[in-house]
NUPA-187610 format. One line per field, with one value per residue (C-alpha): x, y, z; residue number from 0; residue in three letters. Coordinates in Angstrom, 1 decimal. Example, Ala and Ser with C-alpha at 12.3 -4.5 7.8 and 13.67 -1.06 7.14 Angstrom:
<rs>
x [12.3, 13.7];
y [-4.5, -1.1];
z [7.8, 7.1];
i [0, 1];
aa [ALA, SER];
</rs>
This chain:
<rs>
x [140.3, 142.4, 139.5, 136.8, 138.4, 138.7, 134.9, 133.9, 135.6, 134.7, 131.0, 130.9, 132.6, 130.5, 127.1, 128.5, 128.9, 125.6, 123.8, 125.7, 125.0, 121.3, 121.0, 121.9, 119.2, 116.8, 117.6, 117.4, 113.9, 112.3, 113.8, 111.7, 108.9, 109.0, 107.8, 109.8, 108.4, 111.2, 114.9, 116.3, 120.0, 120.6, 117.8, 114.8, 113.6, 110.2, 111.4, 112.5, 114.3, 113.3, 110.9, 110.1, 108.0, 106.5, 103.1, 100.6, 103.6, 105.3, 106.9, 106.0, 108.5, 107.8, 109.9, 111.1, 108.0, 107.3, 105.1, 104.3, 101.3, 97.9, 97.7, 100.9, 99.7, 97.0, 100.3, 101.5, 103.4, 106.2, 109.1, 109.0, 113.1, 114.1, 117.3, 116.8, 118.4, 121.1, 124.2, 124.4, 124.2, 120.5, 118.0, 116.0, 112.8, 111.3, 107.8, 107.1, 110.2, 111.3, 113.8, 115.3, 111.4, 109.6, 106.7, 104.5, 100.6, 102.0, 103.4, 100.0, 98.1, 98.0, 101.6, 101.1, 102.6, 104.0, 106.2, 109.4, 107.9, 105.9, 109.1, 111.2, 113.7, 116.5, 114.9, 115.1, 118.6, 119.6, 117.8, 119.7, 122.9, 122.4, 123.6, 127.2, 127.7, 126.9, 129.7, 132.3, 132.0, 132.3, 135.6, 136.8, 136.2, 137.3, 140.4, 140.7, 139.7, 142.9, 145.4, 144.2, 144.3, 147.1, 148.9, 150.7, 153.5, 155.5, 159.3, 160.5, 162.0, 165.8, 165.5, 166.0, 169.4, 170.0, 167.1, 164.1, 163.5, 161.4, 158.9, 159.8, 157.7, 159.4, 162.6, 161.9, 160.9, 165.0, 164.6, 167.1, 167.2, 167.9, 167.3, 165.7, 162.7, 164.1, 161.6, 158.6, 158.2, 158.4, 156.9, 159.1, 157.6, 158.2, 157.3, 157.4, 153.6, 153.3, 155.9, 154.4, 150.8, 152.4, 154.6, 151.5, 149.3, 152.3, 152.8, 155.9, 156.4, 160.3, 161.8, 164.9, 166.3, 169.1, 171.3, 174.3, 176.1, 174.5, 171.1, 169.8, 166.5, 164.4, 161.8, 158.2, 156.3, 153.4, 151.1, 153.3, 149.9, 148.0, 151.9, 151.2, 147.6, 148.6, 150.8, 148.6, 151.3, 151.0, 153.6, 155.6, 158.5, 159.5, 162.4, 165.7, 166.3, 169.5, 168.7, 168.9, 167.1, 164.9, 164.2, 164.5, 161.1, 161.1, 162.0, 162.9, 166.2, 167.5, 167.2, 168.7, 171.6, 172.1, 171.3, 170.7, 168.4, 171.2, 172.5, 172.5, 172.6, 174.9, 174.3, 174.6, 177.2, 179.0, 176.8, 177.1, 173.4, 173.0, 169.6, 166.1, 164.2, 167.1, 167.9, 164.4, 164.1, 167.2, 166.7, 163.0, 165.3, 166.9, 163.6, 164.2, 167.9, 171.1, 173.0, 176.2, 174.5, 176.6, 176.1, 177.5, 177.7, 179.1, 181.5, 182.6, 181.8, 180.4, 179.3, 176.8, 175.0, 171.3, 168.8, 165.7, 162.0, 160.3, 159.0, 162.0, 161.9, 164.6, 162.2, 163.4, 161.5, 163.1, 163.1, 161.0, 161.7, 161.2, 164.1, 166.2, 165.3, 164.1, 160.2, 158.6, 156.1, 153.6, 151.3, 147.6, 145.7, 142.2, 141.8, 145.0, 143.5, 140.0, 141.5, 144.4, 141.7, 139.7, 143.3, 143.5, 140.0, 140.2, 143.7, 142.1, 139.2, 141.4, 143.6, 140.9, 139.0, 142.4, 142.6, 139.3, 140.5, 142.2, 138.8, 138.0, 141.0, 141.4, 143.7, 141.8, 138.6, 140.4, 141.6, 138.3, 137.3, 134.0, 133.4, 136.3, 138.6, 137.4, 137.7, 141.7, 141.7, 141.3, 144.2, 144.2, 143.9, 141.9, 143.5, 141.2, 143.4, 143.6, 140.3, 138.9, 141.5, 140.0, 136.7, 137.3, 138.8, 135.8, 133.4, 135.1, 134.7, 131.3, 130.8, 132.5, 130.7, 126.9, 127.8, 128.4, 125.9, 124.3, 120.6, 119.8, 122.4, 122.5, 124.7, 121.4, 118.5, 120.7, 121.8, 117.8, 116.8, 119.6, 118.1, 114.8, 116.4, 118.0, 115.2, 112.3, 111.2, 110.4, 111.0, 108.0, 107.7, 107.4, 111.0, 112.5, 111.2, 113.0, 115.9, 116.0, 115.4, 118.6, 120.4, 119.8, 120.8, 123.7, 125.0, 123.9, 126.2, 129.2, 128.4, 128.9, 131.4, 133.7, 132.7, 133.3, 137.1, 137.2, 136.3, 138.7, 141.6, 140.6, 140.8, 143.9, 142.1, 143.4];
y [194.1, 190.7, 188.7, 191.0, 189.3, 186.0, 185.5, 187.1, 184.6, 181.9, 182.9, 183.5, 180.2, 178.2, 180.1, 179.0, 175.2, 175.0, 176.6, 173.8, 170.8, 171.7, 172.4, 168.6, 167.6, 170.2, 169.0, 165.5, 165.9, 167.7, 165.5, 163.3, 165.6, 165.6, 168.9, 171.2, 173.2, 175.8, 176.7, 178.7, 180.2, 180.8, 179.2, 181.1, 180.8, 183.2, 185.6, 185.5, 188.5, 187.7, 185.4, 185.4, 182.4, 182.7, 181.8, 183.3, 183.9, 186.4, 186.6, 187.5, 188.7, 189.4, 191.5, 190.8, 188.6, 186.0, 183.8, 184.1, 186.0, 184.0, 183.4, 181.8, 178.7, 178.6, 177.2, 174.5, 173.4, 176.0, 176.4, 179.1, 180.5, 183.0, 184.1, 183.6, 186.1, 183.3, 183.3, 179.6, 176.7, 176.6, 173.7, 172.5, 171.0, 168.5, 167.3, 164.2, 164.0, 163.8, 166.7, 169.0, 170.9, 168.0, 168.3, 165.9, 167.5, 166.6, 163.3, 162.6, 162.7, 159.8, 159.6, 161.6, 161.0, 164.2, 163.5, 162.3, 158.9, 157.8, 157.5, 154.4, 153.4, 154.3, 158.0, 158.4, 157.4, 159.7, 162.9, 161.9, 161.2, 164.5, 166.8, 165.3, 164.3, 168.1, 169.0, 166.4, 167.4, 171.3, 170.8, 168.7, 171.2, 173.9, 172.7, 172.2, 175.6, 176.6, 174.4, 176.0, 180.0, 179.8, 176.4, 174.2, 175.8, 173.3, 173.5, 170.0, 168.5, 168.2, 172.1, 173.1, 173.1, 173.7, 171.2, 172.2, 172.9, 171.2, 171.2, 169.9, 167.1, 165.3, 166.4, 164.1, 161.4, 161.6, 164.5, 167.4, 170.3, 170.6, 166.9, 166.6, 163.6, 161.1, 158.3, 157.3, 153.9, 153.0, 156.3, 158.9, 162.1, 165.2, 168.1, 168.5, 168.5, 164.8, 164.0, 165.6, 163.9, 160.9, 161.5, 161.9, 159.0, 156.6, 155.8, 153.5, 153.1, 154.4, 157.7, 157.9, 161.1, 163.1, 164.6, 166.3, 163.9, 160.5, 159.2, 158.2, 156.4, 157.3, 155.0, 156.8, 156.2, 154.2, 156.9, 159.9, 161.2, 161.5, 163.2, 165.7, 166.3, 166.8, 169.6, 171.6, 171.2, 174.4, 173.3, 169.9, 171.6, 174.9, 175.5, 176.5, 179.8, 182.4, 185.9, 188.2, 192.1, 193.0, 196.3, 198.1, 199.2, 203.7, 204.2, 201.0, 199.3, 197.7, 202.3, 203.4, 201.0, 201.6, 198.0, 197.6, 196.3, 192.9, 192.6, 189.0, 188.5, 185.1, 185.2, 187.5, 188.0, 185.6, 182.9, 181.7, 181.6, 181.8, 180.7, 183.1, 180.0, 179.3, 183.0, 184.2, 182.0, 182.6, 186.6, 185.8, 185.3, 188.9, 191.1, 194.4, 193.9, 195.0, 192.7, 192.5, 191.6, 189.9, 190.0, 190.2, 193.5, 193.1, 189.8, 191.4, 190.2, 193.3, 193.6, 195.9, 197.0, 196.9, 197.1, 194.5, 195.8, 194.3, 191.9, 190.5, 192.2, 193.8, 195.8, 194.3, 193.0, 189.4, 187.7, 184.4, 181.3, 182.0, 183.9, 181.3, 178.3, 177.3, 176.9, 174.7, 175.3, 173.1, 175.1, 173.2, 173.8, 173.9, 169.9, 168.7, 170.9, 168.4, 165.0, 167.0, 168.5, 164.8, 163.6, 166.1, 166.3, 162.1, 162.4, 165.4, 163.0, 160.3, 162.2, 163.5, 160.0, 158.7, 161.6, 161.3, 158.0, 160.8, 162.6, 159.0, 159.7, 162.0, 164.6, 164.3, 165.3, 168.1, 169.2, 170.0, 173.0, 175.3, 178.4, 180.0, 177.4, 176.4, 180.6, 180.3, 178.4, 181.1, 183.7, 187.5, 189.0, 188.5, 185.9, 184.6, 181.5, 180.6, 180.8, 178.7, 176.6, 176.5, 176.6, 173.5, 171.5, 172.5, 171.6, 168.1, 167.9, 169.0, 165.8, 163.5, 165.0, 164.3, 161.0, 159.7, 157.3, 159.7, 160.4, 163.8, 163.7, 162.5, 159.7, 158.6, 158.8, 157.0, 154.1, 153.9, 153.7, 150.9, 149.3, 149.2, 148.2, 145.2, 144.0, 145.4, 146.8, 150.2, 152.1, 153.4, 157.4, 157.2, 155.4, 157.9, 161.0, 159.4, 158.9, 162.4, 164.2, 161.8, 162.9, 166.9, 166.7, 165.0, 167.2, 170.3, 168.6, 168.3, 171.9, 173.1, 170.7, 172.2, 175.9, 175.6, 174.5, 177.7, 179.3, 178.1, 178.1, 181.9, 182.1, 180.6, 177.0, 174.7];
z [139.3, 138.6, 140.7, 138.8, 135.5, 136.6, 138.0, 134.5, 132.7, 134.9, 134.5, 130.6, 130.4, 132.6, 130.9, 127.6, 128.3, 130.2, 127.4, 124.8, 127.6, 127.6, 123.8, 123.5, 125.7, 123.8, 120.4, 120.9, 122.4, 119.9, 117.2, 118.7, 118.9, 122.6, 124.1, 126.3, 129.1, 129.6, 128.6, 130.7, 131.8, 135.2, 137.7, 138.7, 141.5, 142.4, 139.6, 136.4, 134.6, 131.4, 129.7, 126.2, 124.5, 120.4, 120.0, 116.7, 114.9, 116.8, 120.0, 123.5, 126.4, 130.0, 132.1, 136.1, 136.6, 139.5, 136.5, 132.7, 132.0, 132.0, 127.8, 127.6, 128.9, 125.9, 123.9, 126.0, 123.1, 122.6, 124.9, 127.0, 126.9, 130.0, 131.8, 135.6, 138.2, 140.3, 137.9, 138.2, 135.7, 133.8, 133.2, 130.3, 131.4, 129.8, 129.4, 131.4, 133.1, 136.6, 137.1, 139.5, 139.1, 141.2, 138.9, 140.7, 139.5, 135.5, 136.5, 138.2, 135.0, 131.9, 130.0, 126.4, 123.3, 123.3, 127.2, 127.9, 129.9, 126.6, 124.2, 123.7, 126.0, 123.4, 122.8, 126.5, 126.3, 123.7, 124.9, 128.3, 126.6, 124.2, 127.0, 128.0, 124.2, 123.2, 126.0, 124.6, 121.2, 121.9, 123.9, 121.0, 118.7, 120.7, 121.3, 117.5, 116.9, 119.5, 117.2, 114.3, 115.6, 117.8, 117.2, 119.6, 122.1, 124.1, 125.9, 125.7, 128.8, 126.7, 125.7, 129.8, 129.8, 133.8, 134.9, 137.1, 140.5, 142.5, 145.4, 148.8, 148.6, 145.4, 147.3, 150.1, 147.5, 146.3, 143.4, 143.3, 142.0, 138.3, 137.6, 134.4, 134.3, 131.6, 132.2, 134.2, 134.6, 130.3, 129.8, 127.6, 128.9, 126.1, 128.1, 131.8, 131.7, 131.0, 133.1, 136.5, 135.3, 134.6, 138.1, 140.4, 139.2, 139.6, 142.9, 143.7, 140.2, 139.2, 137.6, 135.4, 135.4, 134.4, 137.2, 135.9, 133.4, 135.3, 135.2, 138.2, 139.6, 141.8, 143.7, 144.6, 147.9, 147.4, 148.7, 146.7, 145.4, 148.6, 150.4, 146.8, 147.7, 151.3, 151.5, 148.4, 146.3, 143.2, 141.3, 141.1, 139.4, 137.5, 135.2, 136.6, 135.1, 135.7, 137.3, 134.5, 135.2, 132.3, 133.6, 137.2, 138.5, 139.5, 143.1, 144.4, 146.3, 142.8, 141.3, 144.5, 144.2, 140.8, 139.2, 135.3, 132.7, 131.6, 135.1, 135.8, 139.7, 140.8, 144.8, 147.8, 150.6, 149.1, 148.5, 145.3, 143.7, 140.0, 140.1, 140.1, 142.4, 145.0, 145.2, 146.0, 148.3, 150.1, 149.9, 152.4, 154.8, 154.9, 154.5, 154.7, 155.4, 153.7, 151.5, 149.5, 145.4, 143.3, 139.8, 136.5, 134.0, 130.6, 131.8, 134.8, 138.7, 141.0, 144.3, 145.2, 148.4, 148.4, 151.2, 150.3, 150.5, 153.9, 151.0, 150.2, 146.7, 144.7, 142.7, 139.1, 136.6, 135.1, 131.8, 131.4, 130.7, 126.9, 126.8, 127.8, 126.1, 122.6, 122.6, 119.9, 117.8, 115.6, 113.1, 112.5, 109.3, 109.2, 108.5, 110.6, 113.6, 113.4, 114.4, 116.6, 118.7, 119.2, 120.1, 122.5, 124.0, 124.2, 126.2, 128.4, 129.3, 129.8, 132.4, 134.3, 134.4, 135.9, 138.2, 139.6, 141.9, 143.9, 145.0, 147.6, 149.4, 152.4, 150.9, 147.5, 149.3, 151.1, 148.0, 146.0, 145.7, 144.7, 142.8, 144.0, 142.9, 139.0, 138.6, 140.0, 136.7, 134.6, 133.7, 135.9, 132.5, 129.1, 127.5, 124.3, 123.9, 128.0, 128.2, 125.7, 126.4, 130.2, 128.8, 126.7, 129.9, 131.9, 129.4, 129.7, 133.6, 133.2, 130.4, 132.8, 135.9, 134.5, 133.3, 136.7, 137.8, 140.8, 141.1, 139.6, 137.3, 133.8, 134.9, 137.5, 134.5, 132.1, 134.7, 135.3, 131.6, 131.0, 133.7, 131.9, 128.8, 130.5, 132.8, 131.1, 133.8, 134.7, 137.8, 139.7, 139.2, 143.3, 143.0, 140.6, 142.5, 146.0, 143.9, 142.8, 146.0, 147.2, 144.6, 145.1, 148.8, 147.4, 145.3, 147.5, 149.9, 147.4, 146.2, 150.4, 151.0, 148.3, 148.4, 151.9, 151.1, 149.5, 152.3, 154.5, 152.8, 152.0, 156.1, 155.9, 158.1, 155.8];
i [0, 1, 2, 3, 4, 5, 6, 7, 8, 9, 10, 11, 12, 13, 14, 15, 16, 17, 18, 19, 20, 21, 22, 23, 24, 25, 26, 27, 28, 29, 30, 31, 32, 33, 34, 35, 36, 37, 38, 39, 40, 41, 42, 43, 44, 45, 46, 47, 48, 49, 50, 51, 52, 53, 54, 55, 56, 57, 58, 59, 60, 61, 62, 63, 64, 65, 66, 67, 68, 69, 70, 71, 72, 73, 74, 75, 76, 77, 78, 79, 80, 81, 82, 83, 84, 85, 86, 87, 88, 89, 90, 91, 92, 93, 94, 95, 96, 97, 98, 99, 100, 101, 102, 103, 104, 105, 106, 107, 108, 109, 110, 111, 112, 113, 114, 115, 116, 117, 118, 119, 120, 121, 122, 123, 124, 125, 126, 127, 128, 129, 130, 131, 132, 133, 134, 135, 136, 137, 138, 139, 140, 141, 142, 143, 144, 145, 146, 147, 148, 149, 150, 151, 152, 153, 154, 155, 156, 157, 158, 159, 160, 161, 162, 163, 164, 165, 166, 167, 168, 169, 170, 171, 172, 173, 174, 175, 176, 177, 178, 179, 180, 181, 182, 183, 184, 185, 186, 187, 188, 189, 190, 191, 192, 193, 194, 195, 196, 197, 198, 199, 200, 201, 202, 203, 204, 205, 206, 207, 208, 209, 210, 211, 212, 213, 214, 215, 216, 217, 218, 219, 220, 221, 222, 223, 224, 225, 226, 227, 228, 229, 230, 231, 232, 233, 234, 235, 236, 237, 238, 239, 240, 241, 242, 243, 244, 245, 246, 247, 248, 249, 250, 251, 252, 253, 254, 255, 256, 257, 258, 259, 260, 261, 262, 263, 264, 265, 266, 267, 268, 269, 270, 271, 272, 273, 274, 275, 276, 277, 278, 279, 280, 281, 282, 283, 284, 285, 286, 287, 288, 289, 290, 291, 292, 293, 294, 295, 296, 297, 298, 299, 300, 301, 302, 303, 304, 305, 306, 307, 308, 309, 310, 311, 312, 313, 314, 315, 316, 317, 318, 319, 320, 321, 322, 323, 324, 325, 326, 327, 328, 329, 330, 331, 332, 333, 334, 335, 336, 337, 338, 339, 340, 341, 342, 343, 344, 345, 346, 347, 348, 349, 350, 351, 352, 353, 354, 355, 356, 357, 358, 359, 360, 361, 362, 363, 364, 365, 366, 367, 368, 369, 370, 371, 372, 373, 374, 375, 376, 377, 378, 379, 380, 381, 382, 383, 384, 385, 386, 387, 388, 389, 390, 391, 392, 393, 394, 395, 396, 397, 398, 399, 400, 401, 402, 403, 404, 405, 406, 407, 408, 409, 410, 411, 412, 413, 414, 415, 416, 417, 418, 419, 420, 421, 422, 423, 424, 425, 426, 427, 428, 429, 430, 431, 432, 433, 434, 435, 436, 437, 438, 439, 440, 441, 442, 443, 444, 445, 446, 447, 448, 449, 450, 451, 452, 453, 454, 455, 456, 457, 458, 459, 460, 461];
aa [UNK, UNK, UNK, UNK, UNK, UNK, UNK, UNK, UNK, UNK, UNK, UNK, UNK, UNK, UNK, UNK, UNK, UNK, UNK, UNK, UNK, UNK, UNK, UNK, UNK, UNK, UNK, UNK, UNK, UNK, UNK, UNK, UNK, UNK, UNK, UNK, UNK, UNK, UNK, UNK, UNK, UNK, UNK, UNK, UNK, UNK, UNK, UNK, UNK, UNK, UNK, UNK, UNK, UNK, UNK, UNK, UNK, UNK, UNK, UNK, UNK, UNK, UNK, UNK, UNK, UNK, UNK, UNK, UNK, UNK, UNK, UNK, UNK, UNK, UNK, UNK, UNK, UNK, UNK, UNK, UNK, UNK, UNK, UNK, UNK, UNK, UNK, UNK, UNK, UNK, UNK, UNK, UNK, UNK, UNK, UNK, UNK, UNK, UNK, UNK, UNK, UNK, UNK, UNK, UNK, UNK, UNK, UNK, UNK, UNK, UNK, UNK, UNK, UNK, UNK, UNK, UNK, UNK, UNK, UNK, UNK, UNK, UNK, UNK, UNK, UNK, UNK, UNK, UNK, UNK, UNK, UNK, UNK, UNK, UNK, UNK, UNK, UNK, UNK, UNK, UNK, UNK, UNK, UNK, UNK, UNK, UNK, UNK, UNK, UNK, UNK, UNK, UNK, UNK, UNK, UNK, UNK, UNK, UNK, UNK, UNK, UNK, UNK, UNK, UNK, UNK, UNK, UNK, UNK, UNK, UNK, UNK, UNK, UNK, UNK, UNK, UNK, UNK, UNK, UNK, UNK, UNK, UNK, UNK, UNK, UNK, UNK, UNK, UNK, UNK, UNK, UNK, UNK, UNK, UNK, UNK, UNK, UNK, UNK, UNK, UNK, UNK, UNK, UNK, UNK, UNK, UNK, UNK, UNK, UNK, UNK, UNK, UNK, UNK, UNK, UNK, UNK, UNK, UNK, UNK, UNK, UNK, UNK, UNK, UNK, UNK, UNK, UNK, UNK, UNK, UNK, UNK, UNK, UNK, UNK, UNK, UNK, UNK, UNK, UNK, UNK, UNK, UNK, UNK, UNK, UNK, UNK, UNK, UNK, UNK, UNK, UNK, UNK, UNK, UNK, UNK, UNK, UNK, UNK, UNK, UNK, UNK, UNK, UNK, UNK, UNK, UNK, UNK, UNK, UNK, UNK, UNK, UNK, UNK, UNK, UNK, UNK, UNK, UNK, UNK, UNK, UNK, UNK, UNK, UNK, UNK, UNK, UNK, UNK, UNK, UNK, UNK, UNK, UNK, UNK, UNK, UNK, UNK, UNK, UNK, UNK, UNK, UNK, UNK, UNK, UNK, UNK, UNK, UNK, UNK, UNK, UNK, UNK, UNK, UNK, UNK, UNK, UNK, UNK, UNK, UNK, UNK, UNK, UNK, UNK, UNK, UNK, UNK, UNK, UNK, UNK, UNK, UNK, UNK, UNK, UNK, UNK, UNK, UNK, UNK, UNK, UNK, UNK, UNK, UNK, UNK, UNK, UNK, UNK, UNK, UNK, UNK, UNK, UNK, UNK, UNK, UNK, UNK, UNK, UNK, UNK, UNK, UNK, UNK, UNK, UNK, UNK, UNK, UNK, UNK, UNK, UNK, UNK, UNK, UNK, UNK, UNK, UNK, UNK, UNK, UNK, UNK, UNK, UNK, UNK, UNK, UNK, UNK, UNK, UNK, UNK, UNK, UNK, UNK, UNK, UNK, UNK, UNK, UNK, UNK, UNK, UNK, UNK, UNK, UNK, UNK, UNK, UNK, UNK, UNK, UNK, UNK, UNK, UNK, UNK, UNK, UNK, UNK, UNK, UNK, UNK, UNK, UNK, UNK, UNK, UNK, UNK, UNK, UNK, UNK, UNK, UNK, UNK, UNK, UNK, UNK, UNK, UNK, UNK, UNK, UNK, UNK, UNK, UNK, UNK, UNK, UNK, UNK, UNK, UNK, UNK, UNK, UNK, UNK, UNK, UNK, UNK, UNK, UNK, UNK, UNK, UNK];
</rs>
């Protein structure tokens, strides 16, 4: 059921933004009178389920068919909209464009003023242009949209009173647990989040950070990003938060030995562990085995016998970190949410653009990942505010993806039509259909490639 929820988000999102990316490339054609073929969601490939076009003033729809019926192509000039039956991405093709289609009979005959080839240079550019501009602007304003409904939740970095714990890997780079990040480089990091961001893309650059009542500095490897991407590090660091049962699940080891909702567990066989990190981790090592708990009830020390699940597990539910330590909260009117939101969709863009470097390295490349990975993103339960918010980021990996200079992407027509502008020449239509075949098998490559590290780390290969 959790994976059920998570490919449905993953898949209402990702239908949402593609419909928005090729409504900019729709809109900007027909503003300039431009004529397009088809819009469709999803591809189509021998069979659409739906097609519906408007022609004599009404319109027409055709139902699980391999091709539109005969009289639809008596009104070459309306769009013919359809939902195809493979639940990825869509297209929007254009008249007198060299796309994804291959349409080599209509780029055979004369250009007409009506197709993409006969427009201006800068028209071109702009329909081109429309589709990744349409994505950055919906991420912007859905992200404003977020500060407005829900506002701005953050745990500062000075409101984690015992520090954080860390991974192994920024262990063996000199952190400890419940240091609290101070400084990276000149950088004054407010929540945790910009400080593991700014952490990972600042190899051999120095961290200040608080250890106890000293502040201490810690020098990165110069390849700390590639040793993070190596070992498939989840999480940098998590707050260091005490042991304390919120409630004790029916018939488990913590019921049968008698623990209680406000018990706040120190350690075991008398190893101190106040801890919830440290002490699940040191409890793997007795699965299934007795131990001697020690924990606090109403200010007093106890020791109690409790034999662990072949799990490791207690069988307690815990309190989170929000119960610990004081969360802030910023409130966005309507107006204050519209600038906020292009703040935040700028910075977003800005990270990931910085980010990408990482993908040409070895562990980057190992790292990527398909489908399977991008729907990870998404929470194991409906949550409206997480999933615009992931809608929103995706939206701007999908702007910064297409803008990439790569045949058959945006990126590839737009570096072609700037070459125009500059040299005023224009490619041969037997030079842009090479290029888009190359680009096709490219990203059908990249699309295997990274579905394919899905599929072996879901068999455990990598």
């Amino acid at each position: 059921m959790d994976i059920f929820i998570q490919v449905a988000q993953f898949v209402i999102s990702l239908s949402l933004l593609v419909l928005v990316h090729e409504c900019g490339h729709f809109l900007f054609a027909r503003l300039f009178k431009v004529r397009v073929d088809k819009f469709y969601l999803f591809f189509n490939p021998r069979r659409s389920l739906v097609r519906a076009k408007r022609f004599a003033g009404k319109w027409h729809f055709s139902w699980l068919s391999p091709a539109p019926p005969k009289e639809w192509k008596e009104h070459p000039d309306n769009t013919e909209w359809g939902i195809g039956w493979l639940p990825v991405g869509g297209y929007c093709k254009i008249s007198g464009m060299i796309d994804e289609s291959m349409d080599k009979e209509q780029m055979k005959q004369p250009p007409q003023v009506w197709e993409f080839r006969s427009q201006a240079a800068w028209k071109r550019l702009l329909i081109i242009v429309g589709g990744v501009l349409f994505n950055f602007v919906s991420a912007v304003l859905i992200y404003a949209m977020i500060l407005f409904v829900w506002g701005k939740e953050y745990l500062p970095i000075q409101n984690v009173t015992n520090g954080y714990n860390y991974c192994q890997v920024a262990k063996d780079a000199g952190f400890e647990d419940g240091d609290k990040i101070l400084r990276v480089a000149d950088f004054e990091p407010l929540t945790m989040g910009e400080a593991v961001e700014k952490v990972i893309l600042s190899d051999g650059e120095t961290v200040t950070v608080l250890r106890g009542n000293n502040t201490v500095q810690i020098q990165l490897p110069a390849d700390f990003s590639q040793q993070i991407l190596a070992q498939r590090v989840s999480r940098f660091a998590q707050e260091r938060v005490p042991f304390v049962v919120q409630s004790v699940l029916p018939n488990s080891p913590a019921e049968a030995a008698g623990l209680q909702a406000g018990d706040s567990i120190v350690g075991f066989n008398e190893q101190h562990c106040p801890y919830y990190a440290e002490l699940t981790e040191q409890l793997q090592n007795h699965a299934g085995k007795e131990i001697a708990l020690m924990l606090y009830r109403q200010n007093e020390l106890l020791t109690q016998a409790i034999t662990l699940t072949d799990d490791a597990k207690l069988g307690v539910y815990t309190y989170n970190i929000y119960h610990f330590f004081k969360v802030e909260r910023q409130e966005y009117g309507f107006f204050a949410a519209i600038p906020a939101g292009i703040s935040l969709g700028t910075k977003t863009l800005v990270s990931y653009v910085k980010q990408f470097k990482l993908v040409f390295t070895k562990e980057g490349a190992r790292s990527l990942g398909g489908f399977g990975t991008i729907s990870n993103l998404f929470s194991k339960t409906w949550n409206w505010s997480h999933f615009w918010a992931m809608s929103a980021f995706l939206s701007i990996i999908l702007a910064f993806m297409n803008i990439l200079p790569i045949p058959a992407f945006d990126g590839g027509f737009l570096a072609f039509i700037l070459y125009e502008m500059i040299t005023r020449r224009t490619p041969s239509d037997k030079f842009l259909e090479r290029a888009q075949r190359v680009g096709m098998a490219l990203l059908v490559l990249l699309m295997v490639f990274a579905n394919g590290n899905d599929i072996l780390r879901w068999l455990g290969k990598m």
